[in-house]
DSSP file (Angstrom, degrees, kcal/mol; ACC not computed):
  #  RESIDUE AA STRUCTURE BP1 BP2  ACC     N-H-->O    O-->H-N    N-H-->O    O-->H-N    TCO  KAPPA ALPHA  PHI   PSI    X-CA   Y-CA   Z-CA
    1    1 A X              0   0    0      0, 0.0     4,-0.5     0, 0.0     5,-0.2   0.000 360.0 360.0 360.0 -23.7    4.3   48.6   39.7
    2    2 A X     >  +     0   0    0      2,-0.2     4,-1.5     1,-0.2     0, 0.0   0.885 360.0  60.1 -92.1 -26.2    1.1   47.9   38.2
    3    3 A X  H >> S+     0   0    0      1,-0.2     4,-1.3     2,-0.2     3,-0.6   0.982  99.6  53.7 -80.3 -28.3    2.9   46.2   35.0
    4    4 A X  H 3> S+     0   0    0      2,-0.2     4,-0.7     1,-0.2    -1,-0.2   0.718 104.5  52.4 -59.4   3.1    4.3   43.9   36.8
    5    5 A X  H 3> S+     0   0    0     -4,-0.5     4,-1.2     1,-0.2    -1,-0.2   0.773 102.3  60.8 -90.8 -21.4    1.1   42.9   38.2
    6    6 A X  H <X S+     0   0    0     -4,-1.5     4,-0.9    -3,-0.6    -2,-0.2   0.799 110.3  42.5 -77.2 -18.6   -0.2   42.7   34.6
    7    7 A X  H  X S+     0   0    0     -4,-1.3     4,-1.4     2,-0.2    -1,-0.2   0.651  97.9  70.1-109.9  19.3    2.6   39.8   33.9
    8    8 A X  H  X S+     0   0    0     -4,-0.7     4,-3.4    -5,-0.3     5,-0.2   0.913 108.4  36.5 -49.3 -56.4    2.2   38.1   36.8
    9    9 A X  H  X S+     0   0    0     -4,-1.2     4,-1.5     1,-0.2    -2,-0.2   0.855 108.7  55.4 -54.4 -39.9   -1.2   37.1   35.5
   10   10 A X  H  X>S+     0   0    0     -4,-0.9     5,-1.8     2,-0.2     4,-0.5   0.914 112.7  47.5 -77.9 -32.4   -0.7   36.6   32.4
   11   11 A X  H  <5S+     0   0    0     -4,-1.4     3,-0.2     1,-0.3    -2,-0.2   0.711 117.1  42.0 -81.4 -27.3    2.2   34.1   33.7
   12   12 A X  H  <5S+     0   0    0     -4,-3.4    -1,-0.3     1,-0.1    -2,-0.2   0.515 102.2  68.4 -81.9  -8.7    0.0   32.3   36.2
   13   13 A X  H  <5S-     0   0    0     -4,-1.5    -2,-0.2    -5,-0.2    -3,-0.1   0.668 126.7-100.5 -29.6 -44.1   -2.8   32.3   33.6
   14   14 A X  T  <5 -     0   0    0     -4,-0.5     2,-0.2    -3,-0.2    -3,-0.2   0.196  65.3 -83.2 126.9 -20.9   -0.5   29.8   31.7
   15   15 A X  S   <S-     0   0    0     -5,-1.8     2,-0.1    -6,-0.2    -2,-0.0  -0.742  79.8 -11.4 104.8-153.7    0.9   32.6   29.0
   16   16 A X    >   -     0   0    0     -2,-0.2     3,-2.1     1,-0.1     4,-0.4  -0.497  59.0-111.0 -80.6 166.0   -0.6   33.8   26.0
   17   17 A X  G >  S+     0   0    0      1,-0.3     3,-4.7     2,-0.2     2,-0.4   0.946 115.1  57.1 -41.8 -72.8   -3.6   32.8   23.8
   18   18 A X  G 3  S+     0   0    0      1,-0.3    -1,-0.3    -3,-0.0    -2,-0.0   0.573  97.0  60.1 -53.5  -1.9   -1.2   31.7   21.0
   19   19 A X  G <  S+     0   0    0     -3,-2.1    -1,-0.3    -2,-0.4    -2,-0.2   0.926  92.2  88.6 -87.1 -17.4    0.8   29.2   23.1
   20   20 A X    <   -     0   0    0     -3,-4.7     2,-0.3    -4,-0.4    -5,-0.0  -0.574  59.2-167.3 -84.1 142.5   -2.4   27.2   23.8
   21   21 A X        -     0   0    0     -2,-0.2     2,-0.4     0, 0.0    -1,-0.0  -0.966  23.8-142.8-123.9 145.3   -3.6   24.6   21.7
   22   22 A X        -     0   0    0     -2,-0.3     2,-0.1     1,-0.1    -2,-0.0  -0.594  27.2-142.7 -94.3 116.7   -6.7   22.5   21.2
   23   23 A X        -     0   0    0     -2,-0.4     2,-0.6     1,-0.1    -1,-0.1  -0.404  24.9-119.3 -71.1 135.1   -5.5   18.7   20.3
   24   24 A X        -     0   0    0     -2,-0.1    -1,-0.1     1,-0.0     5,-0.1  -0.853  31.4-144.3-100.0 128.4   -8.0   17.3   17.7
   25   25 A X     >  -     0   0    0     -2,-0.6     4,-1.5     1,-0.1     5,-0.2   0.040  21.1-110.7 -70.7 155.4  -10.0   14.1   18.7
   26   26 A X  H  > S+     0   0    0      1,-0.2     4,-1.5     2,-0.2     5,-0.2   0.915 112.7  54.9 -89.1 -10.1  -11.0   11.6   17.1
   27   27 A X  H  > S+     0   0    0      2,-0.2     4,-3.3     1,-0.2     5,-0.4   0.940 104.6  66.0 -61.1 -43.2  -14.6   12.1   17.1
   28   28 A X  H  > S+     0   0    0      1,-0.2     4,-1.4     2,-0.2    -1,-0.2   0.836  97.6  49.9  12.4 -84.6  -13.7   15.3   15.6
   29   29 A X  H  X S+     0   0    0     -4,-1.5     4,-1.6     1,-0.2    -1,-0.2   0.709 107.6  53.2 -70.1 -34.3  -12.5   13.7   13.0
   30   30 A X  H  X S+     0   0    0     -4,-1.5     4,-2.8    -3,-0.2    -1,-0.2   0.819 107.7  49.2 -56.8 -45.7  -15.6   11.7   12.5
   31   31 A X  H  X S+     0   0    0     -4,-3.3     4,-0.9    -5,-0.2    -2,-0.2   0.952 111.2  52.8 -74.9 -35.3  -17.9   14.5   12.5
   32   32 A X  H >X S+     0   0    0     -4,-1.4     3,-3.9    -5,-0.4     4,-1.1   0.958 110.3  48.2 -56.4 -78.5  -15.6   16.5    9.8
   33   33 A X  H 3X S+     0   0    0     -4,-1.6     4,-1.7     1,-0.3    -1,-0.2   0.675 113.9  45.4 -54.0 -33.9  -15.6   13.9    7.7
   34   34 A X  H 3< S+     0   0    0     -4,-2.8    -1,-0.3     2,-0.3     5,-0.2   0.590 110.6  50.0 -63.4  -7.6  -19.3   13.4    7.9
   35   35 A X  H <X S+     0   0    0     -3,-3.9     4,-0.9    -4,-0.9    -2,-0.2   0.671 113.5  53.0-100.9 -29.4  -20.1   16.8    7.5
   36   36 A X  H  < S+     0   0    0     -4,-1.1     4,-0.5     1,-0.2    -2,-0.3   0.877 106.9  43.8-100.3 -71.5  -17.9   16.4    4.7
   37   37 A X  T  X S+     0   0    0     -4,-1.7     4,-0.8     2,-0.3    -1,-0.2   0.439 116.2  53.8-116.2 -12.3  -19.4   13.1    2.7
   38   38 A X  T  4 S+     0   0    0      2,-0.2     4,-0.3     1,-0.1    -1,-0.2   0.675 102.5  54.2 -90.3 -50.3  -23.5   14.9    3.3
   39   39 A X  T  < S+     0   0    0     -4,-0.9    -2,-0.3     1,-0.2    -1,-0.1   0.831 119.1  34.5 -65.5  -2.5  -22.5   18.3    1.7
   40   40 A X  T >> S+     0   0    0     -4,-0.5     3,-2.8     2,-0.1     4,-1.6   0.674  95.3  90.2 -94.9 -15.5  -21.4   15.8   -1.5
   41   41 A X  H >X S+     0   0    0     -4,-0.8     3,-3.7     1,-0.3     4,-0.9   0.743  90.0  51.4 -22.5 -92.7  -24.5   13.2   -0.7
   42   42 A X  H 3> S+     0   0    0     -4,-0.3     4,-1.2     1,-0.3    -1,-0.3   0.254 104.3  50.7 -41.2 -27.5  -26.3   15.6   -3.2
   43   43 A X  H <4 S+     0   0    0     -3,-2.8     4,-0.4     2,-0.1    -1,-0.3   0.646 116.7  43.6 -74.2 -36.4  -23.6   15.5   -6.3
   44   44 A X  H << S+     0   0    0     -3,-3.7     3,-0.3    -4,-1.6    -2,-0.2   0.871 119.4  46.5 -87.4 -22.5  -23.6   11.4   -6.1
   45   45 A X  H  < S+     0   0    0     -4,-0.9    -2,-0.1    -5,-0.2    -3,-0.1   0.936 116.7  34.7 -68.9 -52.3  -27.5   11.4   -5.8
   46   46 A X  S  < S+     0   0    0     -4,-1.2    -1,-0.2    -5,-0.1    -2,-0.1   0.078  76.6 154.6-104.2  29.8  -28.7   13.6   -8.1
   47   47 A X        -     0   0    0     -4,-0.4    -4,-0.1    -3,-0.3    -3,-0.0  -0.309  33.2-150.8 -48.3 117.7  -26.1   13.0  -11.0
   48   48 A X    >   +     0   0    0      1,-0.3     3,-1.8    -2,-0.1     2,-0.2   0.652  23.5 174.0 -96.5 -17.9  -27.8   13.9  -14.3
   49   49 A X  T 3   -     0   0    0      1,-0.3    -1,-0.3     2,-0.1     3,-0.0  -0.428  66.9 -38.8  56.0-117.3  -25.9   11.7  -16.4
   50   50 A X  T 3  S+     0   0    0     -2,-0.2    -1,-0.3     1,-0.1    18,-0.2  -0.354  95.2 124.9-134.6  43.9  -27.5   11.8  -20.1
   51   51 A X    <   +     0   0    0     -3,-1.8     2,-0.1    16,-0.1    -2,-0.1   0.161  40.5 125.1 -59.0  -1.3  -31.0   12.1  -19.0
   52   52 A X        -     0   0    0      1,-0.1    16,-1.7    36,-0.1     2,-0.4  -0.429  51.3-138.9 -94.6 162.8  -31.5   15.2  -21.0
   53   53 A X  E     -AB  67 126A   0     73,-2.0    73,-2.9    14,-0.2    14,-0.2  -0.928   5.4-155.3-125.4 123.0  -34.1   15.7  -23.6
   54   54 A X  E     +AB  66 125A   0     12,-3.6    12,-0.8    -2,-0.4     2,-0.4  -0.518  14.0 178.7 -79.7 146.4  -34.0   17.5  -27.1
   55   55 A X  E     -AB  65 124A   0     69,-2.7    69,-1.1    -2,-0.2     2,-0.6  -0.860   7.6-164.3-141.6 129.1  -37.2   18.8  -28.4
   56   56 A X  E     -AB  64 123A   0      8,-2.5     7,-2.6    -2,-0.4     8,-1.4  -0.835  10.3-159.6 -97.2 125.2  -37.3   20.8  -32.1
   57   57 A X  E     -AB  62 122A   0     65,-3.1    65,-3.6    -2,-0.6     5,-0.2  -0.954   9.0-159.2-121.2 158.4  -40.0   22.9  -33.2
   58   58 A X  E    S- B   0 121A   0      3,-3.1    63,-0.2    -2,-0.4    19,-0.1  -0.706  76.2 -25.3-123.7  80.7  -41.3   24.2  -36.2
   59   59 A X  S    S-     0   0    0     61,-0.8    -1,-0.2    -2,-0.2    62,-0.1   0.697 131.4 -48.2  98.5  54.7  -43.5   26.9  -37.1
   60   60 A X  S    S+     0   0    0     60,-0.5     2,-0.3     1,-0.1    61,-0.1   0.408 117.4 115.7  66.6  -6.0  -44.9   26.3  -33.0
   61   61 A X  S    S-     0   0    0      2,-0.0    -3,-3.1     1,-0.0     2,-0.4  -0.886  74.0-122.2 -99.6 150.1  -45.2   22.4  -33.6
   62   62 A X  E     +A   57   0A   0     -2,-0.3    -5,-0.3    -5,-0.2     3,-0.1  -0.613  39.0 165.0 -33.1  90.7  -43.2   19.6  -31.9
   63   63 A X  E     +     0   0A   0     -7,-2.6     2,-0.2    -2,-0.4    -6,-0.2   0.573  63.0  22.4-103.6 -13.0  -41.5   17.8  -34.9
   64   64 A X  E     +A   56   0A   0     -8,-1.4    -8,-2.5    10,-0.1    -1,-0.3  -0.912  52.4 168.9-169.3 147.8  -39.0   15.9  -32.9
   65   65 A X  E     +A   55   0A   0    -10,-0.2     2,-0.3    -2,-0.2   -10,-0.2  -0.689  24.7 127.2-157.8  80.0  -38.3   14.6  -29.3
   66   66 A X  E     -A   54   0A   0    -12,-0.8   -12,-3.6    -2,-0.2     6,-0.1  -0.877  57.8 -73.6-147.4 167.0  -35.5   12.1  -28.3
   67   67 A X  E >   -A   53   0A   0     -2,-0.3     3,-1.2   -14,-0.2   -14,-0.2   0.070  32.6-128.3 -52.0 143.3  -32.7   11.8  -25.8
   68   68 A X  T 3  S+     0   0    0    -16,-1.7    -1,-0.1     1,-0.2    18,-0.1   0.390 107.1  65.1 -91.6  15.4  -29.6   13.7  -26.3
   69   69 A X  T 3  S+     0   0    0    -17,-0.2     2,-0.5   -19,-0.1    -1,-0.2  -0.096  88.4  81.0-113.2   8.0  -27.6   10.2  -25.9
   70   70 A X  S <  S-     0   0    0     -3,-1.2    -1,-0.1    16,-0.1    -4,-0.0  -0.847  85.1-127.0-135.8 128.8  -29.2    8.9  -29.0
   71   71 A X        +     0   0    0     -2,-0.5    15,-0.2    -3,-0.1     2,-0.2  -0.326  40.8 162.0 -64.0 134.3  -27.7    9.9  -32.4
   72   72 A X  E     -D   85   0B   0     13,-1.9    13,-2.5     2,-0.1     2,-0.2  -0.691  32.1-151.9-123.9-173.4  -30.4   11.5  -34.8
   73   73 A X  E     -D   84   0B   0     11,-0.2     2,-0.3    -2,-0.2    11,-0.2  -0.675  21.0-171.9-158.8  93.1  -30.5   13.5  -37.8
   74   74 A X  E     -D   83   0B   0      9,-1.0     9,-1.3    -2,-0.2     2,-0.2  -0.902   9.0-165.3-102.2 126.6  -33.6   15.6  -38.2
   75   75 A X  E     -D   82   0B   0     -2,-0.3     7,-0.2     7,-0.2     2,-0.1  -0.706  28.3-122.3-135.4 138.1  -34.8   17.9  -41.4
   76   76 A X    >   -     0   0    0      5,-1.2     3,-1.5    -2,-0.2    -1,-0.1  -0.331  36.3-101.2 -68.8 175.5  -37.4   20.3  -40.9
   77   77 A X  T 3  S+     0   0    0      1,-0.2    -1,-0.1   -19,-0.1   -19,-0.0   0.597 116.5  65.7 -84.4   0.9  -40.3   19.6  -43.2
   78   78 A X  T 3  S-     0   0    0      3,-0.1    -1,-0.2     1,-0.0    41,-0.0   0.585 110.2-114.8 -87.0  -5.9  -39.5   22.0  -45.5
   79   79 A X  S <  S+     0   0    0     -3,-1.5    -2,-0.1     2,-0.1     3,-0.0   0.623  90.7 104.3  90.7  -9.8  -36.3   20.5  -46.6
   80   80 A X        +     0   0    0      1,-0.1     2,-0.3    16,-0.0    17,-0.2   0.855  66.9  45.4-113.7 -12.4  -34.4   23.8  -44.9
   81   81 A X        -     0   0    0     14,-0.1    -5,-1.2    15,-0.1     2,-0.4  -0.892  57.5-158.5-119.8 175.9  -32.9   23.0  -41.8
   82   82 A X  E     -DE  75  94B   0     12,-2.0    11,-4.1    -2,-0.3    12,-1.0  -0.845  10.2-166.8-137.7  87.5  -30.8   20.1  -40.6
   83   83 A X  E     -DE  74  92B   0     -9,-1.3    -9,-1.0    -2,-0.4     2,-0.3  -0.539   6.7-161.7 -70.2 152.1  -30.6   19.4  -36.9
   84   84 A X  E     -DE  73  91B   0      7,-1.8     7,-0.9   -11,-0.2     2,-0.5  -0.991  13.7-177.8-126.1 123.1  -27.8   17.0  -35.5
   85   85 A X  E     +DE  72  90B   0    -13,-2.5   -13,-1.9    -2,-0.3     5,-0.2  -0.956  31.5 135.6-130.9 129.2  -27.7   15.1  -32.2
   86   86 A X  E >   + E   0  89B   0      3,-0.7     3,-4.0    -2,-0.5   -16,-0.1  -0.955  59.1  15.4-152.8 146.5  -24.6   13.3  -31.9
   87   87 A X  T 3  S-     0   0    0      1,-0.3     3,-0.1    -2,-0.2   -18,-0.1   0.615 128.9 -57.4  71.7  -9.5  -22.0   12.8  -29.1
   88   88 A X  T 3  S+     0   0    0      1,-0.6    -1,-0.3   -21,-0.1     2,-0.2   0.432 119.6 101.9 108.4  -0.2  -24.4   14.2  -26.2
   89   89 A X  E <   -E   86   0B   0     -3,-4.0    -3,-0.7    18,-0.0    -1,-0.6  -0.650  55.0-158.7-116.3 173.2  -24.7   17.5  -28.2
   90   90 A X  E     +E   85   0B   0     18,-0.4    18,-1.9    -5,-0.2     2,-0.2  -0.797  21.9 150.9-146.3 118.9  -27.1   18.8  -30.2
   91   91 A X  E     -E   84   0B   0     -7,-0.9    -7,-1.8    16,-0.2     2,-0.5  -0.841  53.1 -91.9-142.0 169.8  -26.6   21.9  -33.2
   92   92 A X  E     -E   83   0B   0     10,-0.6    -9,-0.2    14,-0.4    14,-0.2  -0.777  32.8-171.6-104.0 140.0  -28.0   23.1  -36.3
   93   93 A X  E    S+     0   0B   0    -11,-4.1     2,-0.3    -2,-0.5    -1,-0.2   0.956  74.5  12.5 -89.3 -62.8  -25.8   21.2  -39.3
   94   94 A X  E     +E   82   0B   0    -12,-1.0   -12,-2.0     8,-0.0     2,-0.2  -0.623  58.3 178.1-121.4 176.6  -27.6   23.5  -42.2
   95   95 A X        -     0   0    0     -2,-0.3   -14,-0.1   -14,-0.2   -15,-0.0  -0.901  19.0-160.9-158.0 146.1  -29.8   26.7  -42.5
   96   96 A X        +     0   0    0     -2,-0.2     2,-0.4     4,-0.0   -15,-0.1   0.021  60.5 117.4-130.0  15.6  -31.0   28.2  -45.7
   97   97 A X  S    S-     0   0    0    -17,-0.2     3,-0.3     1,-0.1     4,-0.1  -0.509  77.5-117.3 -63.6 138.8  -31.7   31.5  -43.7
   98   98 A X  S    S+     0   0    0     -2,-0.4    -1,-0.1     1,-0.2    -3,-0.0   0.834 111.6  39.3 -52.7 -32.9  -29.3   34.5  -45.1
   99   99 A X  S    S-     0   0    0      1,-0.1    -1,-0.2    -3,-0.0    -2,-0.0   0.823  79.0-163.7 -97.2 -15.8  -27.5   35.0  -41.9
  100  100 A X    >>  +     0   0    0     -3,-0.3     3,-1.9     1,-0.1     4,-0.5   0.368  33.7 151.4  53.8   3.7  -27.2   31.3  -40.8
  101  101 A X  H >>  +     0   0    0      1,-0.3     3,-1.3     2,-0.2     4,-1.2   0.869  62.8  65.3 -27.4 -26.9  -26.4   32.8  -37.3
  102  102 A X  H 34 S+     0   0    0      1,-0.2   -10,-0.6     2,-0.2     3,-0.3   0.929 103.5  43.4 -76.2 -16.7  -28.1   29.2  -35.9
  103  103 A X  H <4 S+     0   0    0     -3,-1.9    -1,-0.2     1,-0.2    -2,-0.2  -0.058 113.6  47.5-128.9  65.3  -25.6   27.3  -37.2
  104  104 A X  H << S+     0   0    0     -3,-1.3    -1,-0.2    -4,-0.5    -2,-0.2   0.132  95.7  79.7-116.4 -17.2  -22.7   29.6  -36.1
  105  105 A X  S  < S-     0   0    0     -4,-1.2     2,-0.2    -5,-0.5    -2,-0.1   0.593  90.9-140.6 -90.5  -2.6  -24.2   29.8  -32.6
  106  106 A X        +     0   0    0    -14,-0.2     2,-0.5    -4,-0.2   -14,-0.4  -0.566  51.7   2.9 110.2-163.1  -22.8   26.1  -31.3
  107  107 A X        -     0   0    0     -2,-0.2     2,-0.3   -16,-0.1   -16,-0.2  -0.658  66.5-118.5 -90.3 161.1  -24.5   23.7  -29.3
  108  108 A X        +     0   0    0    -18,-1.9   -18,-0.4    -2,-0.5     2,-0.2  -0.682  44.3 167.8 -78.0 114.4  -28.1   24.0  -28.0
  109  109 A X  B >   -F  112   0C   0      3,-2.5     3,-1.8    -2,-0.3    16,-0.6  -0.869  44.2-102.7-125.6 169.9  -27.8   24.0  -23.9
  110  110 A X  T 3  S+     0   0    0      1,-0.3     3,-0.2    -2,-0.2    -1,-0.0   0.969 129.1  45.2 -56.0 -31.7  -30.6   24.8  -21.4
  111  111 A X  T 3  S+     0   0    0      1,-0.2    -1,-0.3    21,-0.1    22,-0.2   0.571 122.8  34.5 -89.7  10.3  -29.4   27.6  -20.9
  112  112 A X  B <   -F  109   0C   0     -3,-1.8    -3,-2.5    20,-0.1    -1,-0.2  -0.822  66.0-176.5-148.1  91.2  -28.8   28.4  -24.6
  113  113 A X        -     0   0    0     -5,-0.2     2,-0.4    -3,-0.2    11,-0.2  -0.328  27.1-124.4-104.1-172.6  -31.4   27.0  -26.8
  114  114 A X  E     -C  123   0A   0      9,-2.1     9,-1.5    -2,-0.1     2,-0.3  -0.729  31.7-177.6-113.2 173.0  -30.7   27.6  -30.6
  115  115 A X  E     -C  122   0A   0     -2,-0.4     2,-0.4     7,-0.2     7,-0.2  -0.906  17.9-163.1-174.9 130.9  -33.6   29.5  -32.6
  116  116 A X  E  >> -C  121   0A   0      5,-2.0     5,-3.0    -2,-0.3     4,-3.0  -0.905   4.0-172.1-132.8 113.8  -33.6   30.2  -36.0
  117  117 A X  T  45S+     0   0    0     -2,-0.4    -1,-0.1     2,-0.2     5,-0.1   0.856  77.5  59.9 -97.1 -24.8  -36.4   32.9  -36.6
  118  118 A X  T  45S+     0   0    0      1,-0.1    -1,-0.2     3,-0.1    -2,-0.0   0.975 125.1  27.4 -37.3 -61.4  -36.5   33.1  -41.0
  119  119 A X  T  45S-     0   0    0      2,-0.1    -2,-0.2   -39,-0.1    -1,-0.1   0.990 109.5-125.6 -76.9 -70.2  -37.4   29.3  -40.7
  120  120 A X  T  <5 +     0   0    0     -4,-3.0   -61,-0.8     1,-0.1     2,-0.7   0.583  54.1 152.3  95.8  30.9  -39.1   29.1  -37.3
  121  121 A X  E   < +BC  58 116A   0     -5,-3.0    -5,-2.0   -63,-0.2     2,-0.4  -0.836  20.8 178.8-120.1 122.5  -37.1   26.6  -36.1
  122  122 A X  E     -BC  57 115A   0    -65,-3.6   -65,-3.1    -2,-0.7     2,-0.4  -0.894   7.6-167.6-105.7 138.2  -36.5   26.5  -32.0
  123  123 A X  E     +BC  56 114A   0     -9,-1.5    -9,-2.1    -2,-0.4     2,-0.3  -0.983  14.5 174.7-130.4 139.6  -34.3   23.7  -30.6
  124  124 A X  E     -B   55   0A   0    -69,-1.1   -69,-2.7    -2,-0.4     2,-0.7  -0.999  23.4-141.5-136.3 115.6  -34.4   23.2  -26.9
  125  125 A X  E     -B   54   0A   0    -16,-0.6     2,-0.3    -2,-0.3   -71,-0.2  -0.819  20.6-163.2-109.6 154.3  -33.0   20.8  -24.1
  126  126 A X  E     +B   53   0A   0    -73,-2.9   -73,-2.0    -2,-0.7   -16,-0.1  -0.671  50.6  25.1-105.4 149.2  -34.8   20.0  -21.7
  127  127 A X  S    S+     0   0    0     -2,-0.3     2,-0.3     1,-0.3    -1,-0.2   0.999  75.8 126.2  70.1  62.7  -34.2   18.2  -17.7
  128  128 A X        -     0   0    0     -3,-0.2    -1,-0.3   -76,-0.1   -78,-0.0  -0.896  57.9-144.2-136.6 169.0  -30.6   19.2  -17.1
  129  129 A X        +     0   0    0     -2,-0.3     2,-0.3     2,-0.0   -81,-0.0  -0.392  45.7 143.0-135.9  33.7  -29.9   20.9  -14.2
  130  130 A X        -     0   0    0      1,-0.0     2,-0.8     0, 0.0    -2,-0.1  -0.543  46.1-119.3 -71.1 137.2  -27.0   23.4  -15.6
  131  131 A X        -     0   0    0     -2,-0.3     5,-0.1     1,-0.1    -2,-0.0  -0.734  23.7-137.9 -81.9 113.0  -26.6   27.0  -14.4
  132  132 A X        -     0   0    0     -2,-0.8    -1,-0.1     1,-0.1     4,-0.1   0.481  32.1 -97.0 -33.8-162.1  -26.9   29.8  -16.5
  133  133 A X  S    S+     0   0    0    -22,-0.2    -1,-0.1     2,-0.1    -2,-0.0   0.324 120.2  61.2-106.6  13.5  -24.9   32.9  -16.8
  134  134 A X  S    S+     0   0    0      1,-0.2    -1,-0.0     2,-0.1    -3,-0.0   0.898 101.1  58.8 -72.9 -53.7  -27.9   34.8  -14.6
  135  135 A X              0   0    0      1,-0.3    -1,-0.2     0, 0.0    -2,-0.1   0.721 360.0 360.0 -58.0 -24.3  -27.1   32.5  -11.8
  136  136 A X              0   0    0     -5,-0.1    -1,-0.3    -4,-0.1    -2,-0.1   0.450 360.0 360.0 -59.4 360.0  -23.5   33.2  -11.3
């Protein structure tokens, strides 16, 4: 006796949860889509483009300082290394260090600057807004 008083209810309730469904409105849809176009606001604003900046040093001085959008070709003043910024990158083309590990190591990013410690030569970019591998 007492289940049929449990589906009585449930059948003058309307049924179960799952039969009911909530129609979506069109303000709804307006508020998604806005909630939608602010959480990208921040990818079309702050777009970094090729704003970034190389800077080489040598023996702790500044020896060069230019856009990573404009091709150079830099020699330390010893004649032994050969930075390259070409293409938006920047890497070391020669070394006369014995391991040459800087210019096997690629391009120079913020989060990867290149360093060549025989010579004393650090290459850095600067102003990007890239994540490392901490940040992951």
């Amino acid at each position: 006796m007492c289940i049929e008083s449990k589906k009585s209810k449930t059948t003058e309730s309307g049924g179960n949860a799952k039969s009911r469904r909530f129609p979506v409105r069109p303000l709804d849809a307006v508020i998604i889509a806005a909630v939608v176009l602010l959480s990208l606001a921040p990818l079309l604003l702050f777009s970094r483009g090729t704003q970034d900046t190389v800077v080489v040093s040598w023996h702790g001085n500044e020896i060069y300082r230019g856009k990573l959008s404009t091709p150079a070709r830099i020699t330390t003043p010893d004649g032994l290394n050969t930075i390259i910024v070409e293409n938006g990158e920047v890497r070391m083309l020669e070394a006369s260090c014995a391991d040459r590990i800087c210019v096997f190591s690629g391009k120079a990013t913020p989060a990867h600057p290149i360093i060549c410690l025989p010579n004393q030569v650090v290459i850095t970019v600067i102003g990007s807004d890239e994540a490392d591998s901490v940040s992951w």
